[in-house]
Short mmCIF file of the C-alpha atoms (twelve columns), coordinates in Angstrom:
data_MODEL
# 
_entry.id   MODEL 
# 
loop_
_atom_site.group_PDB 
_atom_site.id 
_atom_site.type_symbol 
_atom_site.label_atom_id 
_atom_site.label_alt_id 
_atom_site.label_comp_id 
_atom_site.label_asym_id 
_atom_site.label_seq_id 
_atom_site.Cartn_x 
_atom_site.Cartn_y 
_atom_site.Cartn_z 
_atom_site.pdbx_PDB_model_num 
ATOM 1  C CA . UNK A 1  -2.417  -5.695  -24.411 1 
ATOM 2  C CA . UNK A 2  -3.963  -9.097  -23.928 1 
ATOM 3  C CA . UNK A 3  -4.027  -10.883 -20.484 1 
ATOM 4  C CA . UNK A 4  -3.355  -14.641 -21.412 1 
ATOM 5  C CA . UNK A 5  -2.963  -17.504 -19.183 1 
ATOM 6  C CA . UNK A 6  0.560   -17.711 -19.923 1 
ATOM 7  C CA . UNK A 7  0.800   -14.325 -18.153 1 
ATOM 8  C CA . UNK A 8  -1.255  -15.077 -15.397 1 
ATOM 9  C CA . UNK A 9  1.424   -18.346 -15.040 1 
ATOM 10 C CA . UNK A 10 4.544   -15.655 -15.339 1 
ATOM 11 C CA . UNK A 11 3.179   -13.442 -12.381 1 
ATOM 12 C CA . UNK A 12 2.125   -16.053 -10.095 1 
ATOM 13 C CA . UNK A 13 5.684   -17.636 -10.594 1 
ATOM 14 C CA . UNK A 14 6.939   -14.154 -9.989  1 
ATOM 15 C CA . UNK A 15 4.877   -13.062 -7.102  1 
ATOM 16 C CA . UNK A 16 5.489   -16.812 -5.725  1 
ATOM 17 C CA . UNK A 17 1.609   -17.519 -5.092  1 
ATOM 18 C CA . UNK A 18 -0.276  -20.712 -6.071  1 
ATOM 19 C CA . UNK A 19 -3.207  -19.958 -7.311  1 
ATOM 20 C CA . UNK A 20 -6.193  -22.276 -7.899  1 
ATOM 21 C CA . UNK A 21 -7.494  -22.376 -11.865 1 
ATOM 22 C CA . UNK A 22 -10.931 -20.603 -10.458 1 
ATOM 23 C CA . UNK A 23 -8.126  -18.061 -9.028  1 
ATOM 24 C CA . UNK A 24 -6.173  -17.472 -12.033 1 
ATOM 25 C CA . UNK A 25 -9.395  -17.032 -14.638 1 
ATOM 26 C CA . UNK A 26 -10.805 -14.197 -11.802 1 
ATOM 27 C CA . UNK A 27 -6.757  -12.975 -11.957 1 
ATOM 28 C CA . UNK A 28 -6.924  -12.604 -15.308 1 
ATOM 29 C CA . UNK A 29 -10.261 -11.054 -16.002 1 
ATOM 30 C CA . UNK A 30 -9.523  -8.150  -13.264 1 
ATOM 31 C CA . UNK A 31 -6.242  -7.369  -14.829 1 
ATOM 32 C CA . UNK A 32 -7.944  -7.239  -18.259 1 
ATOM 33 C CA . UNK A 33 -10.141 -5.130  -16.726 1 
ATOM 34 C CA . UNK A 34 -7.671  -2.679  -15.406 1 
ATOM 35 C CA . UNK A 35 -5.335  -2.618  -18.893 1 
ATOM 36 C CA . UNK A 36 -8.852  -2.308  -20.844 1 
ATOM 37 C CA . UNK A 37 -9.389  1.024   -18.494 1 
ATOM 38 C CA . UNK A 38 -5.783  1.921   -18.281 1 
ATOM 39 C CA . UNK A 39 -6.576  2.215   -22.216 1 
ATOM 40 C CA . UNK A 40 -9.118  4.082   -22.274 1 
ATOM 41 C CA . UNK A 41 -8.118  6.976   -20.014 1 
ATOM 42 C CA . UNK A 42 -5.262  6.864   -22.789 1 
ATOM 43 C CA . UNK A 43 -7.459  7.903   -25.650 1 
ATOM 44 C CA . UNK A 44 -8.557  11.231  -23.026 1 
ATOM 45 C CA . UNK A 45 -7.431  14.001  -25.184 1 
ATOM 46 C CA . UNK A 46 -5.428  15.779  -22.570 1 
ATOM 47 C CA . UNK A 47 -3.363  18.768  -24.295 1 
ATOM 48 C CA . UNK A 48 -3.170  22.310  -22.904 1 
ATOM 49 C CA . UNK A 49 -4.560  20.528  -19.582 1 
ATOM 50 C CA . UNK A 50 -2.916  21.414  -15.925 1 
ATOM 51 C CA . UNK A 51 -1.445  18.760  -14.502 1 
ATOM 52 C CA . UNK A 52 -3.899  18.424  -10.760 1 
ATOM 53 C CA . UNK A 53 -1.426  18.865  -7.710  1 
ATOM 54 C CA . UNK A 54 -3.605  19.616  -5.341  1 
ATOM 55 C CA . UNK A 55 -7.824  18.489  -5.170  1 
ATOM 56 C CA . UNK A 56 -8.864  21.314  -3.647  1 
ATOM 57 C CA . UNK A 57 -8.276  25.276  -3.217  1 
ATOM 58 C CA . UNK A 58 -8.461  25.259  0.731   1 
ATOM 59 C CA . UNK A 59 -5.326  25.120  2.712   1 
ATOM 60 C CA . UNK A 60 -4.765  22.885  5.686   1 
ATOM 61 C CA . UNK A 61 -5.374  24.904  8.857   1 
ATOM 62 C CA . UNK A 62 -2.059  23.643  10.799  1 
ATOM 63 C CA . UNK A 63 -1.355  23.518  14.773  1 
ATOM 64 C CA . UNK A 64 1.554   24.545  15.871  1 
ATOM 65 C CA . UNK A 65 4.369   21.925  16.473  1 
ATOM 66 C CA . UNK A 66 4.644   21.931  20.671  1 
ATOM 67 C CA . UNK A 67 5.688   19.221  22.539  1 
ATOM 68 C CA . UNK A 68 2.862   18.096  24.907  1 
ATOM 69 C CA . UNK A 69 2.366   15.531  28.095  1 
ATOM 70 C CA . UNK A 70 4.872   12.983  28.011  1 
ATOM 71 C CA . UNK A 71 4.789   9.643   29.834  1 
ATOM 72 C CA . UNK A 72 8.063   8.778   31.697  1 
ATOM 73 C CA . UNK A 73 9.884   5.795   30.887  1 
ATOM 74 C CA . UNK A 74 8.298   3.435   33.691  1 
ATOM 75 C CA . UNK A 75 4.829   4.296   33.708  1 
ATOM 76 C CA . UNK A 76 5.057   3.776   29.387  1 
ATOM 77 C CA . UNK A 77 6.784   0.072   30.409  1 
ATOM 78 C CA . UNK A 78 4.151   -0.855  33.289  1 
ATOM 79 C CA . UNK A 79 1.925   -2.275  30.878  1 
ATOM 80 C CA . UNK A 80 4.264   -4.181  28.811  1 
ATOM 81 C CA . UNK A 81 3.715   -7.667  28.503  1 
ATOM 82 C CA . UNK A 82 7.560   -8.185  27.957  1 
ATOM 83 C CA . UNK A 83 9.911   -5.686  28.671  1 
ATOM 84 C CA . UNK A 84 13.507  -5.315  30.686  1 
ATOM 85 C CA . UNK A 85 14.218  -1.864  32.574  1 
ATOM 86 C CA . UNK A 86 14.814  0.353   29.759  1 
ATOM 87 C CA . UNK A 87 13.478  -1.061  26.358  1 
ATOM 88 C CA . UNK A 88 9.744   -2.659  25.083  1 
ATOM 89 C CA . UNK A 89 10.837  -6.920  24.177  1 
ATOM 90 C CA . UNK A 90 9.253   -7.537  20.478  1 
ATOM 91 C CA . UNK A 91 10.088  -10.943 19.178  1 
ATOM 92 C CA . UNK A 92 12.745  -10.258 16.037  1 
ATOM 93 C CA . UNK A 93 10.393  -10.086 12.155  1 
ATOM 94 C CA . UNK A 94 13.609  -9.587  9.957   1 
ATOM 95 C CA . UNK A 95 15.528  -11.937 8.952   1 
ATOM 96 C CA . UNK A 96 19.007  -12.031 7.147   1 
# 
């Protein structure tokens, strides 16, 4: 697969981002790069091969789940900037 500039245009549109032309030539060699890579890990002759689930051999040494110290509601809200007597204030981030 070729990375042309048409491309480049598509996923910009897509991905709503105005790139500069410098922009868009670095876009488009990187993602050449990548699908030139992609390609060649392709060619790895890969039959009768394990799929890897795991990196390593050694097994997570795990703590036991046990609830520790635990800050009470007021001394958690003393240092809240805004706050009313129960909850932490965050300004809202979603929108409808």
């Amino acid at each position: 697969m070729q990375v042309n500039r048409d491309l480049i245009l598509k996923l910009e549109s897509l991905s709503q981002l105005e790139l500069s032309e410098g922009e868009r030539e670095l876009m488009q060699h990187d993602l050449q790069n990548i699908i030139d890579m992609v390609d060649r890990l392709n060619e790895i002759n890969t039959d009768g091969l394990e799929p890897l689930v795991h990196l390593g051999t050694d097994q997570s040494q795990l703590r036991e789940d046990a609830v520790g110290d635990q800050l009470n509601r007021n001394d958690a809200l003393d240092n809240a900037s805004v706050k009313d007597e129960k909850y932490f204030l965050v300004p809202k981030v979603i929108e409808k």
